[in-house]
N, C-alpha and C positions, 0 to 999 in steps of 0.2 A: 468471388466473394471472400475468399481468405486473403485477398492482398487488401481489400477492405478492415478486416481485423487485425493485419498484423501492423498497418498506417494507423490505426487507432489504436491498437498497443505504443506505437512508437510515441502518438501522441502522448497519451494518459499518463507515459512514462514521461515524458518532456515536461509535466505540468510538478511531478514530484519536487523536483526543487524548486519551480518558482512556489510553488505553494509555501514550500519551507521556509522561504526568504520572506514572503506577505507576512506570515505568520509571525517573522523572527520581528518586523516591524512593527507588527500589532503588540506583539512581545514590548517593545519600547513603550507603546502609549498607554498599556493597561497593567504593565510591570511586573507580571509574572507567566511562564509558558504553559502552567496548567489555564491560567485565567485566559489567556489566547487560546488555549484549545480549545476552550468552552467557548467563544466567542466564534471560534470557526465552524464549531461542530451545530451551534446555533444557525447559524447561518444555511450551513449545508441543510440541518435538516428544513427551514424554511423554505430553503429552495426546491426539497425533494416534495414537498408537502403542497406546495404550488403550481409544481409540474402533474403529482399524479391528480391534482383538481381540475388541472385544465385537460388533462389525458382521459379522464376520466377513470382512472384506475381503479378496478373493485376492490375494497379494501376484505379480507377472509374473515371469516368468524373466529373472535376470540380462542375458542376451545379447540378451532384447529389449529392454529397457530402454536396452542401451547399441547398440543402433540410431539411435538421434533423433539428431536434430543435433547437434550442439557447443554450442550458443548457450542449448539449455533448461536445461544446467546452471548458466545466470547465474542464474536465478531465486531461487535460495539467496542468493546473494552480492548482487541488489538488496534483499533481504529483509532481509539483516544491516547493511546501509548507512541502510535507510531506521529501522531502530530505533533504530540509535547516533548516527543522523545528528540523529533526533527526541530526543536523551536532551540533545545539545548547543544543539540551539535552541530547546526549547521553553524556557527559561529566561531567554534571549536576549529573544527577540519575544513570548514570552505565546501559549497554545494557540490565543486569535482568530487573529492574526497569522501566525503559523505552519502554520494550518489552511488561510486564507486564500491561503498562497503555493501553498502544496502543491497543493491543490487546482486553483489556475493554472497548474501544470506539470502538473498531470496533465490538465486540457484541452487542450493546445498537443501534449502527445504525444498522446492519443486525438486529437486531430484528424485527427494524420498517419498513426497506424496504423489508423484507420478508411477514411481518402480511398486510402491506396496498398492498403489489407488484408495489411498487413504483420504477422508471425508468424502468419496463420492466421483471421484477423478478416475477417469477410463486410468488401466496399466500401461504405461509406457516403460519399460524397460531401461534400466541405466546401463547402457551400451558404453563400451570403452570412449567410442566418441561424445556420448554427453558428457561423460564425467572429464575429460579434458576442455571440451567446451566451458566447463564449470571453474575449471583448473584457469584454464586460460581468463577469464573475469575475474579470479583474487588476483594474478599476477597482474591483471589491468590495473588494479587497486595497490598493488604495492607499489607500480612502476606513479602513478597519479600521485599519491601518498609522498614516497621519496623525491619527487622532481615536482 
């Protein structure tokens, strides 16, 4: 079952920059990357909103919903930064490049919200070997970057 998720990590990761490239072209037709975010984020949410009707997904009582924290409702607003954010750079640095950085940011924070188990995440320990594993993905990015 975990060669199952980690083929679907590789996927989900594989769709990161074509997403950014659709987006960068939607970018072209509606002429601005916030306006193509909104046009993507449209869409996503139609699509989520069609699946849990056909899923039949129970939807939770309002009041529980707005129990949780204050902080879960960023999740939106990092979502909407990282599509607009992608609509502006992938043009910039080219999908490698761009992929490349991303990637190294999102090591450097999993690192630390794995070692402290911050928002919820079992502790994983930042072992001299993750932290070179992490090491070694900016060097991927500088070697991408420069050649």
């Amino acid at each position: 079952m975990r060669l199952f998720f980690i083929v679907m990590s590789f996927l989900f990761g594989a769709l990161a920059p074509t997403q950014a490239g659709v987006n960068l072209k939607l970018r072209g037709f509606v002429g601005d990357p916030v306006l193509a975010a909104i046009v993507s984020f449209a869409v996503g949410t139609l699509s989520l909103l069609v699946y849990a009707y056909f899923t039949k997904v129970p939807l939770p009582e309002g009041s529980t919903v707005l129990k949780g924290p204050w902080w879960m409702w960023t999740g939106g607003f990092m979502g909407a930064f990282f599509v607009a954010a992608a609509v502006v750079v992938a043009p910039v640095l080219g999908a490698g490049t761009m992929m490349c950085w991303m990637v190294a940011g999102q090591m450097a924070a999993s690192l630390v919200l794995d070692h402290y188990g911050i928002i919820g995440y079992a502790v994983r320990e930042a072992t001299m070997g993750r932290i070179v594993g992490a090491l070694l993905v900016v060097v991927g990015a500088v070697l991408i970057e420069k050649f």
